[in-house]
N, C-alpha and C positions, 0 to 999 in steps of 0.2 A: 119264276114269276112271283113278286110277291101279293099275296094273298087280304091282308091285312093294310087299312087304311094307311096314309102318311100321316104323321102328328100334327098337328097345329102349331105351328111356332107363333110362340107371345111374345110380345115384348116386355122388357125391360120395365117393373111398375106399373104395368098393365090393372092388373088388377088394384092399386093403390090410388090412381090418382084418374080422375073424369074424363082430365082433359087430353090424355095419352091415347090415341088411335089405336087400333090392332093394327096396323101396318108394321110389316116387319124392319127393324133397326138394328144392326151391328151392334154389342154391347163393345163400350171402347173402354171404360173407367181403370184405372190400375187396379183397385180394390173390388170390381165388377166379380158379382158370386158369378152371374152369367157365361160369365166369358171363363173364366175356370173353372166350369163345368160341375159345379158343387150341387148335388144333388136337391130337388123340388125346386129350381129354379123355370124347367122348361128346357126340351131339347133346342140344338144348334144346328140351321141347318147345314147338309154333310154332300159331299157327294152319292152315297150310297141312299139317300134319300130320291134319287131321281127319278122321273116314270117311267115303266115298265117300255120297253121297246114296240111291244104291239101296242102300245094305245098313244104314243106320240105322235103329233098331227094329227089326232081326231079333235071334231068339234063335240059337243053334249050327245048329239044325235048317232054319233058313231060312223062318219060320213069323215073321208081324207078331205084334209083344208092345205090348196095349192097357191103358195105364194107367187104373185102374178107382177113383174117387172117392166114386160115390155111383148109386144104382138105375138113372136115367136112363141113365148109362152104361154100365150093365152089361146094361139091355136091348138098348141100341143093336151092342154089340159083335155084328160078321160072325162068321158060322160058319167055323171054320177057323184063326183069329186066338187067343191066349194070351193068359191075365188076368194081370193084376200086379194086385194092391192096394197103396191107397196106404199107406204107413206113418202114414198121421193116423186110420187108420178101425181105428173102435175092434171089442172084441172082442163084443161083440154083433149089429152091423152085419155084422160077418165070417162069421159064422156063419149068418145068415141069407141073406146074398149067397153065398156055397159053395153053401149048397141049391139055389139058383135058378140054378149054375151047372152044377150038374152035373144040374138039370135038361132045361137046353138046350145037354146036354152039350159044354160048355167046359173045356179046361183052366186053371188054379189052378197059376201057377209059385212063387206064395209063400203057397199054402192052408195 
């Protein structure tokens, strides 16, 4: 497990210019220091950069977050455990899944 933060990936002129977001962006240029890995440019991110297996699907709190589709699975969701719904399920569906969640009082991170 590792121990030590993951880096922050910058972008591309990050630091040069205002109007550039920290939102992360593919370097594409042919001539890109970035993208050929030339040192003090900022890491790429990698596969081996990915999160640790025990902390994936945690929310900040430390609490499992259960992606929620359709009824079956919102019965089956353990006590203790955070709902997400899915972004396909409509607002009808929604509405009646909140009830039945705050029935068997659940919390609703995107109620």
């Amino acid at each position: 497990m590792r121990t030590s933060p993951l880096p922050k990936f910058v972008r591309q002129n990050r630091r040069q210019k205002k109007r550039v977001k920290e939102a992360w962006r593919k370097p594409r240029g042919i001539d890109n220091k970035q993208r050929v890995q030339k040192g003090g440019t900022g890491k790429l991110p990698k596969i081996g950069f990915r999160t640790p297996k025990s902390t994936r699907n945690l929310s900040n709190g430390g609490k499992i977050v259960v992606l929620v589709t359709n009824e079956k699975e919102l019965n089956s969701v353990p006590v203790g455990c955070l709902v997400r719904f899915s972004s396909t399920l409509g607002k009808r569906k929604r509405i009646v899944f909140l009830k039945q969640a705050k029935e068997k009082k659940l919390v609703v991170v995107n109620g």
